[in-house]
C-alpha positions in Angstrom: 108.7 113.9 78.2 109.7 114.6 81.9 110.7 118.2 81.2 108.7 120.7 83.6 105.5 123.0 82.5 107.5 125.8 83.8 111.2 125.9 82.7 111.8 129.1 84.7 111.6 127.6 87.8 114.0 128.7 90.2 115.7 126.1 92.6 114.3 125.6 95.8 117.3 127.6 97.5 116.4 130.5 95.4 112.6 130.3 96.5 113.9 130.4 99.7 115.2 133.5 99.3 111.9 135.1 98.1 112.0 134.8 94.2 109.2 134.2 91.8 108.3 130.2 91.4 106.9 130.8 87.7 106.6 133.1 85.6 102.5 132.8 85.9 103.1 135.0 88.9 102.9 132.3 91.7 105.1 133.2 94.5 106.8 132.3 97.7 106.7 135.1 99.4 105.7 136.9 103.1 101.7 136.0 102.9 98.7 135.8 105.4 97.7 132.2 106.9 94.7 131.7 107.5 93.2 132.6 111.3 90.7 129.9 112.8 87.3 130.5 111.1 84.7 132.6 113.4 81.6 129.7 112.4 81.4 126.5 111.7 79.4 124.6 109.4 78.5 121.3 107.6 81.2 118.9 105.4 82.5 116.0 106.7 83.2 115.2 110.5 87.0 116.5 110.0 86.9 118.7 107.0 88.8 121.9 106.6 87.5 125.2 106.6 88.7 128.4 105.5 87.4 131.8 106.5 87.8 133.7 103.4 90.2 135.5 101.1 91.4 138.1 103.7 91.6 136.0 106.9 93.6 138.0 109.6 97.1 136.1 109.8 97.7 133.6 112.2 99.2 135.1 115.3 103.0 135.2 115.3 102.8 134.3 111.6 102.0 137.3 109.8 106.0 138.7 109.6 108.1 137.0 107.2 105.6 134.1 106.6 106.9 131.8 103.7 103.3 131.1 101.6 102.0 130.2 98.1 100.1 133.0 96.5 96.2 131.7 95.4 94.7 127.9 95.3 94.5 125.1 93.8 91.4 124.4 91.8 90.5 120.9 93.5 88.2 119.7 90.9 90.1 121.0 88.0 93.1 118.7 89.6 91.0 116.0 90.2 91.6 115.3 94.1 91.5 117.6 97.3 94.2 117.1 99.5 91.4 117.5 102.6 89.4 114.9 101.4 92.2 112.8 101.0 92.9 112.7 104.4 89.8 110.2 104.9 89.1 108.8 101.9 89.7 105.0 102.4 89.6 102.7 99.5 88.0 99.9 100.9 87.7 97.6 97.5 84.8 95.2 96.6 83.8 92.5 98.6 83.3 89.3 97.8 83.3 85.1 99.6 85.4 82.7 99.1 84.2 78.5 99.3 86.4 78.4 101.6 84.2 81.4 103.4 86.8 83.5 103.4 86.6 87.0 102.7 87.8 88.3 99.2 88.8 91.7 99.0 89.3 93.3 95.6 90.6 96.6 94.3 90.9 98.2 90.7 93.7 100.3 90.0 95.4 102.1 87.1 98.2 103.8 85.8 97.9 107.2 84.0 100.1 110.3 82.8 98.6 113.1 84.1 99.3 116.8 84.8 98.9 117.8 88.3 98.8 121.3 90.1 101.0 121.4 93.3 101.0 124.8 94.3 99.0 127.5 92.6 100.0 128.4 89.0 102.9 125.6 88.8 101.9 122.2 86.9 103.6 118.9 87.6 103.9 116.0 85.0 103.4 113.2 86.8 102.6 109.6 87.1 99.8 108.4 88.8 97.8 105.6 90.4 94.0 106.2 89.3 94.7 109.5 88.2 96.0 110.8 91.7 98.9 111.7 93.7 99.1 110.0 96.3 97.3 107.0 94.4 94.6 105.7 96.6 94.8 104.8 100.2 93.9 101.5 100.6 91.9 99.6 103.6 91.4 95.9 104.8 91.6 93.7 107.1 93.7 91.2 108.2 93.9 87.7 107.1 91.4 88.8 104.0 92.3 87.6 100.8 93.1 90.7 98.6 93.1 90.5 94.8 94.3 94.0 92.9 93.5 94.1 89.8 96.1 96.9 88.0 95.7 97.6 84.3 98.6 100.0 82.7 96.6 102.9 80.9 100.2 105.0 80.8 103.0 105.3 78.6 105.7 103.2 80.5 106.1 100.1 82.5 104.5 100.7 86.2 104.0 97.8 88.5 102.4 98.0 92.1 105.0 96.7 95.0 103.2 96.2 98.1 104.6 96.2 101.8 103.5 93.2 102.8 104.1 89.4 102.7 103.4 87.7 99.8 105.2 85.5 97.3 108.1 86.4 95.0 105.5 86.2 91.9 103.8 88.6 93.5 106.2 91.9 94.5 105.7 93.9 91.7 109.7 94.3 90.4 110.9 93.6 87.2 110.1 89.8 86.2 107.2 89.4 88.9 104.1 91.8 88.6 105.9 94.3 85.7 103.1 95.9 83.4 103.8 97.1 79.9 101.4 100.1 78.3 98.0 98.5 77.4 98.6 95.2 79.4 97.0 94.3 83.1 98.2 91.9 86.0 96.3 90.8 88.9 97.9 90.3 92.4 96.8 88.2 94.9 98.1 87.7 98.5 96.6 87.8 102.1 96.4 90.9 104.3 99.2 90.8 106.7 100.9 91.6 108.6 98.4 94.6 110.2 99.5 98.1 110.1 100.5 101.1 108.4 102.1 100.4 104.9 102.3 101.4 102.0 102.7 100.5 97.9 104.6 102.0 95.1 106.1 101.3 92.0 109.0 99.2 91.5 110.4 100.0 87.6 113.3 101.2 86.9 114.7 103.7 87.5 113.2 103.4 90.5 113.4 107.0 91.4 112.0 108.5 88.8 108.8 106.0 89.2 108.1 107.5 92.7 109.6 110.7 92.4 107.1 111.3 89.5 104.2 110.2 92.2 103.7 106.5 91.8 102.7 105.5 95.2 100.1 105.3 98.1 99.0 104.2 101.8 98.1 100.4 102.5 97.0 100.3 106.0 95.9 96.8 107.1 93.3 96.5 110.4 94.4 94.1 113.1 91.4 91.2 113.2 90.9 91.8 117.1 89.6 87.4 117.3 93.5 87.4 116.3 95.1 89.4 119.5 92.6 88.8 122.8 95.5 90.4 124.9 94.9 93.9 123.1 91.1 93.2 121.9 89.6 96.9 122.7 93.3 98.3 121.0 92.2 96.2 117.9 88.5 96.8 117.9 89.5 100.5 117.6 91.9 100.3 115.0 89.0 98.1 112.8 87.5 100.4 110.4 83.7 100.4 110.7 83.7 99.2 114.7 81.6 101.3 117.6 85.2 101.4 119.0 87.1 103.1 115.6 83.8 105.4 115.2 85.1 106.9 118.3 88.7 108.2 116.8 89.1 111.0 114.0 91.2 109.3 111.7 93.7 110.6 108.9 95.6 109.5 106.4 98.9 112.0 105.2 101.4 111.0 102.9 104.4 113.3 103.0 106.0 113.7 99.6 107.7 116.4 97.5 108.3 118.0 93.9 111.1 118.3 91.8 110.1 120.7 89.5 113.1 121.2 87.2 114.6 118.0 87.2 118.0 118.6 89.2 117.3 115.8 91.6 116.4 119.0 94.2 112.9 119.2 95.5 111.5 122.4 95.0 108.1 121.9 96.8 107.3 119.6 100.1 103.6 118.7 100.9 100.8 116.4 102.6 98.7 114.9 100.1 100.9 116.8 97.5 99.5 120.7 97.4 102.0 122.7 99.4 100.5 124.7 102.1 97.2 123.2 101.6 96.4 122.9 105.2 97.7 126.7 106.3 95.1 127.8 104.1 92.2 125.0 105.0 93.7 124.1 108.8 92.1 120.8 109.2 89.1 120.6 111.9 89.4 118.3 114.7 86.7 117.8 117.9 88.7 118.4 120.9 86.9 115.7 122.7 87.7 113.3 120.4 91.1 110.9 120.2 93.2 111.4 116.4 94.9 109.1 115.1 97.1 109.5 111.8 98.3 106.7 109.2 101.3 109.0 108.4 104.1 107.3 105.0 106.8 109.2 104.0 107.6 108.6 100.4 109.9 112.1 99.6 112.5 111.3 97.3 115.8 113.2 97.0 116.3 113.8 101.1 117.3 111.2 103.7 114.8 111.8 106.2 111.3 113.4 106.6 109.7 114.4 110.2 106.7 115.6 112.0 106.0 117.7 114.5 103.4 118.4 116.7 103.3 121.9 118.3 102.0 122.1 121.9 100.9 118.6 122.1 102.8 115.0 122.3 101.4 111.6 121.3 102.0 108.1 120.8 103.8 106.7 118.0 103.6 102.8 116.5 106.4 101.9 114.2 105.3 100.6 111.2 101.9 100.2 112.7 102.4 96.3 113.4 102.3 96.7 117.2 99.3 97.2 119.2 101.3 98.7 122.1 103.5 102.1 121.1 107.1 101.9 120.2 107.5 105.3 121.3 105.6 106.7 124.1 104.7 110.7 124.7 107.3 112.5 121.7 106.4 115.2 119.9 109.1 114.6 116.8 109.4 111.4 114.7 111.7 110.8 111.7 111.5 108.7 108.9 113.6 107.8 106.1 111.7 106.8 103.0 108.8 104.3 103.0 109.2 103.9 106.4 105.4 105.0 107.9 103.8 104.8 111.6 100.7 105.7 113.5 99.9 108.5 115.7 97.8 109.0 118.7 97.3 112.3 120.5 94.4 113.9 121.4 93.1 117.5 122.4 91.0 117.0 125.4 92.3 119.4 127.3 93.5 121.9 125.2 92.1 125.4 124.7 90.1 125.9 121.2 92.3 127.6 118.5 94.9 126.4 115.7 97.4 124.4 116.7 100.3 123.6 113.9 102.1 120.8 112.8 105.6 120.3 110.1 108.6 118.6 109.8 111.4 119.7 111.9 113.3 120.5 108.8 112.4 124.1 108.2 113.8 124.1 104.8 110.5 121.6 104.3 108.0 123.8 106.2 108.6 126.9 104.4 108.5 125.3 101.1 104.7 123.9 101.8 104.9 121.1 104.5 102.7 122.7 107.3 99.6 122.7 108.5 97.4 123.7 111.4 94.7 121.7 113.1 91.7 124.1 113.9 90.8 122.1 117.5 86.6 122.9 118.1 84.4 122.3 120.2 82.0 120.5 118.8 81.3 120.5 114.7 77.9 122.9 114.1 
């Protein structure tokens, strides 16, 4: 069944307005964010602090603040929306005869329950038990094999951005999976850049609405593009060069939690307002670089903002030079994905935000803060 948890849900107009998002008490409502946390200490080299329960509010954020009341219980839900951000699926590896490199990955379809704001429950549909499913790595011209076995209870396939053959695309009558039953596809890595895969049954939809997608980024092979070597040495996942860059992955998506083809909640990495309460930590000294896929169903277009800052933005990721050159806004209509460069060099420390320029999205859970440091403790 595709009925919500929570059938007292209110419409996302109505939340707008202040009203109760369930009747478990979770609201949207004025609340405190989160100020920038006094110490830091340990995790991973971007991960997101918080500085307790009764942080002071962000300045110029504490009036009329649109927040969800409480958190998520990451390990209850089965994936953290922080360490999402750079957790990279990089497969198994494997040669060829031919000496090639074989890449393989092992994915599933599930039914699960998910929690996308405190206290409100989503039935979804998911790629190895998480929404989004996992972001994959590799390189180009690898050979990738992705091995998907159907543990849910309706057809799923995996469509990949990409080139490949027509056996291959994951739509009905090429690469469609029926409950209990497994496919293996098998194509080579290109073109590089930012991508992404989702599910291709009908209706198609309800398959992604209901969370049945995930980032594909392929690296550019720098032997492949001498004119833009150092650009493609950096962009190669486990290089000196991409060691220097704090990479992240976001996938914007949102919820339609009763059904009437209206979102009611807008996220990265699916939990609304996950990073206003854990503002994600970046070194000011070091370049970022987000692998940023919109995938929201039921609105034409998606954006993100940067506040005080502008970057670089690759279309599609299959350039090594930017399509857009010093912007702070870029839209784009679903599956349509980029990469952004920016960095903080010379920016004072503090919390600096970021959102869609739809404001309907940000107060509904699409914003976050990067907490810009020093150096991590």
């Amino acid at each position: 069944m595709d009925n919500p948890v929570k059938q007292d849900l209110l419409g996302r107009r109505s939340l707008l307005m202040g009203g109760l998002a369930a009747a478990g008490g979770t609201a949207i409502c004025a609340g405190a964010a989160l100020a920038q946390q006094a110490t830091h200490g340990g995790g991973h080299q971007m991960a997101a602090q918080t500085s307790g329960d009764m942080a002071a509010p962000v300045p110029a954020m504490g009036h009329g603040a649109m927040m969800t009341v409480g958190d998520v219980d990451s390990s209850v839900n089965g994936f953290d929306p922080t360490d999402m951000l750079t957790d990279w699926d990089t497969g198994t590896v494997s040669v060829l005869p031919d000496g090639r490199t074989l890449r393989t990955f092992e994915m599933t379809a599930q039914d699960r329950d998910i929690e996308i704001a405190p206290g409100i429950t989503f039935p979804a549909w998911t790629y190895n038990g998480r929404v989004p499913g996992p972001a994959l790595r590799a390189k180009e011209g690898e050979r990738l094999r992705i091995v998907f076995r159907n543990y849910a209870s309706h057809p799923h396939s995996i469509h990949f951005h990409g080139i490949h053959a027509a056996r291959m695309d994951g739509v009905p009558g090429a690469g469609m999976v029926d409950p209990g039953d497994e496919f293996v596809y098998e194509f080579d890595a290109k073109p590089f850049g930012c991508h992404l895969y989702h599910c291709h049954a009908m209706p198609l939809r309800r398959h992604i609405h209901k969370g049945m997608y995930g980032a594909f980024v392929i690296d550019p092979d720098p032997e492949r593009h001498p004119d833009h070597v150092d650009v493609a040495r950096s962009r190669l996942l486990g290089t000196a060069e991409n060691a220097g860059w704090q990479e992240l992955v976001m996938v914007m998506n949102a919820f339609d939690t009763n059904f009437d083809a209206e979102n009611e909640f807008y996220a990265v990495n699916t939990v609304a307002h996950a990073f206003m309460k854990r503002p994600i930590r970046i070194v000011k000294g070091k370049p970022v670089r987000i692998y940023l896929v919109n995938v929201i169903e039921f609105d034409p277009i998606n954006s993100f903002h940067l506040h005080a800052n502008f970057f670089d933005y690759y279309d599609q990721g299959t350039t090594l030079t930017p399509t857009l050159k010093t912007v702070d806004l870029i839209t784009q209509c679903q599956a349509q994905r980029g990469i952004l460069e920016f960095t903080f060099a010379e920016h004072e420390p503090g919390l600096y935000m970021f959102h869609p320029h739809q404001t309907e999205f940000t107060e509904l859970g699409w914003v976050g803060m990067f907490d810009v440091v020093e150096a991590l403790a």
